[in-house]
C-alpha positions in Angstrom: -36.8 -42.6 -2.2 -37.2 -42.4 -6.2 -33.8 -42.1 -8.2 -34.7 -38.3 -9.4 -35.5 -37.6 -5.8 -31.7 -38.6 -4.9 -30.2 -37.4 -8.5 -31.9 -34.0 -7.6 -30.4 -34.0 -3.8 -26.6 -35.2 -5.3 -27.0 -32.4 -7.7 -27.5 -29.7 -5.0 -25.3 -30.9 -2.6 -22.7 -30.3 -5.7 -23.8 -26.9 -6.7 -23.4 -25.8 -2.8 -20.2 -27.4 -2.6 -18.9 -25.7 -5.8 -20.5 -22.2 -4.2 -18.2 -22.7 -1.5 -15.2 -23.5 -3.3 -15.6 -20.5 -5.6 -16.0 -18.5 -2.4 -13.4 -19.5 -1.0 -11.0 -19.0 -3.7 -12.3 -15.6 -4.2 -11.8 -14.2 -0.6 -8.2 -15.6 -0.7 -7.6 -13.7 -4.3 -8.8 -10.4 -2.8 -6.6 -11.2 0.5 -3.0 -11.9 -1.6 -3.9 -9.3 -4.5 -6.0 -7.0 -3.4 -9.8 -5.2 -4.3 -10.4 -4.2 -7.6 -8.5 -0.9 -8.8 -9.8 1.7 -10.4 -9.8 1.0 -13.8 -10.9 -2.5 -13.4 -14.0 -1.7 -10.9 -16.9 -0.1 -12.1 -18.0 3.5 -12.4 -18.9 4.3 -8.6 -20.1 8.3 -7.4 -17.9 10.1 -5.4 -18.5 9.6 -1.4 -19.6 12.4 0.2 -17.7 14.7 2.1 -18.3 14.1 5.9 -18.6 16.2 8.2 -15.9 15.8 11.5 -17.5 15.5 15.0 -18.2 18.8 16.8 -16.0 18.0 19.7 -12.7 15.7 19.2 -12.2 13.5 22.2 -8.7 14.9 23.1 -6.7 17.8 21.8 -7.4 20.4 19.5 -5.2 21.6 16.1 -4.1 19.3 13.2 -2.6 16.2 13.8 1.4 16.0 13.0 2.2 12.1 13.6 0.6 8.7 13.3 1.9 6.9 16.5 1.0 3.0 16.7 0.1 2.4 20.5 -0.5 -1.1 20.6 0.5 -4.5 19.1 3.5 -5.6 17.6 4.6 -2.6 15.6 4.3 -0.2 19.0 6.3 3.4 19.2 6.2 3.1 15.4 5.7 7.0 14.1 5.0 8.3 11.0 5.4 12.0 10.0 2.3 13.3 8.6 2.3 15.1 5.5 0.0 15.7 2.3 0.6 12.2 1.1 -2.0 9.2 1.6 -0.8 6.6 3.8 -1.5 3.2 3.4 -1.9 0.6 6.1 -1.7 -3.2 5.6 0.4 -7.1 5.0 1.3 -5.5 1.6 4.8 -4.9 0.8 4.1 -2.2 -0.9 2.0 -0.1 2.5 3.4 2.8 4.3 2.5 1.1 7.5 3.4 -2.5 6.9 1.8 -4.8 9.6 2.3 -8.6 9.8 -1.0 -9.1 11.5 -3.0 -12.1 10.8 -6.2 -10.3 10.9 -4.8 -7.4 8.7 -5.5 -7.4 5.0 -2.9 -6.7 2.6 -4.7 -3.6 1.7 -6.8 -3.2 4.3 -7.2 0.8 5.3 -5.7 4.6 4.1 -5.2 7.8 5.8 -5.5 10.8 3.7 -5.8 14.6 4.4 -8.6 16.2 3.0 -10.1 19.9 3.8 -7.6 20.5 6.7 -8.3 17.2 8.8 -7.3 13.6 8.3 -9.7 10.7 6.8 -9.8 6.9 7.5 -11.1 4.6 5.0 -11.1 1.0 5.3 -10.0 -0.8 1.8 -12.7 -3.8 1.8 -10.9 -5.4 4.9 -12.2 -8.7 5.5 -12.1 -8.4 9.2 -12.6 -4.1 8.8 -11.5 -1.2 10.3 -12.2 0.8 13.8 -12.1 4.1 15.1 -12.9 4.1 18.6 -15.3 1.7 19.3 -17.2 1.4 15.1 -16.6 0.1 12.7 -15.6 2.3 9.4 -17.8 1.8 7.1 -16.9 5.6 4.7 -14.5 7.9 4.6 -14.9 9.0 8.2 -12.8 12.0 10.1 -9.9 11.0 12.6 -10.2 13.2 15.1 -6.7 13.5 17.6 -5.8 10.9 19.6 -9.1 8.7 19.0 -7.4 5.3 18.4 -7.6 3.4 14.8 -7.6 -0.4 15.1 -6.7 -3.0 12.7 -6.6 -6.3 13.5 -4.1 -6.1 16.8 -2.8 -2.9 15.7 -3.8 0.2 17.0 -3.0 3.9 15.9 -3.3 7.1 17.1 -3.1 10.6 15.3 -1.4 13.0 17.4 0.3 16.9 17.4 
């Protein structure tokens, strides 16, 4: 093999190496700080509103309580009320969850229109309701469960 032939495969085995160490340190800045806020993120539109499913699995009327059903944090309940709540390892959260597959901001609840909205927060390992995974500000309808990590939530009357 010539000596550029080998320079050229030293040099990208260095830029890939450097790739992955600049990847690297970029997942674990958006784990301990956080996505981008507002004023430092670019201009994005608005989502769209969506539309909730025409027939909730269980229960009709609006939601009163966020119950955690499962993992560490069980029989927790949180009164529902106009504010946004906040689920992750963040000191800061509503719902505070020491779950190693939880981000420290890693989902919201908010009311909007008369029904209650998840939204995952760029999770690294993302945000369920039922069985799919949240990819938009999708509808919670009552008693469908919300998982995060081992976590698992509930809206109920």
């Amino acid at each position: 093999m010539s000596e550029l032939t080998l320079l050229l495969i030293r040099l990208a085995f260095l830029a890939v190496l450097w790739f992955f160490v600049i990847a690297a340190v970029g997942v674990i800045r958006t784990d301990l700080f956080g996505s981008r806020t507002a004023a430092a993120a670019p201009a994005r539109k608005a989502p769209k509103p969506v539309k909730a499913p025409a027939k909730p699995k269980k229960g009709k009327g609006e939601p009163r309580q966020m119950v955690v059903t499962g993992g560490p944090l069980q029989g927790t309940t949180i009164t529902l009320s106009e504010t946004p709540i906040t689920i992750g390892r963040a000191n800061d959260a509503t719902l505070v969850v020491s779950d190693d597959y939880a981000s420290s901001r890693h989902a919201r609840l908010f009311p909007q229109d008369g029904q209650w909205i998840v939204e995952d927060l760029g999770s690294t390992n993302g945000t369920y309701l039922d069985r799919s995974k949240v990819t938009r500000p999708t509808p919670v309808p009552l008693g469908v469960p919300i998982r995060i990590g081992k976590t698992v939530i509930e809206l109920r009357k």
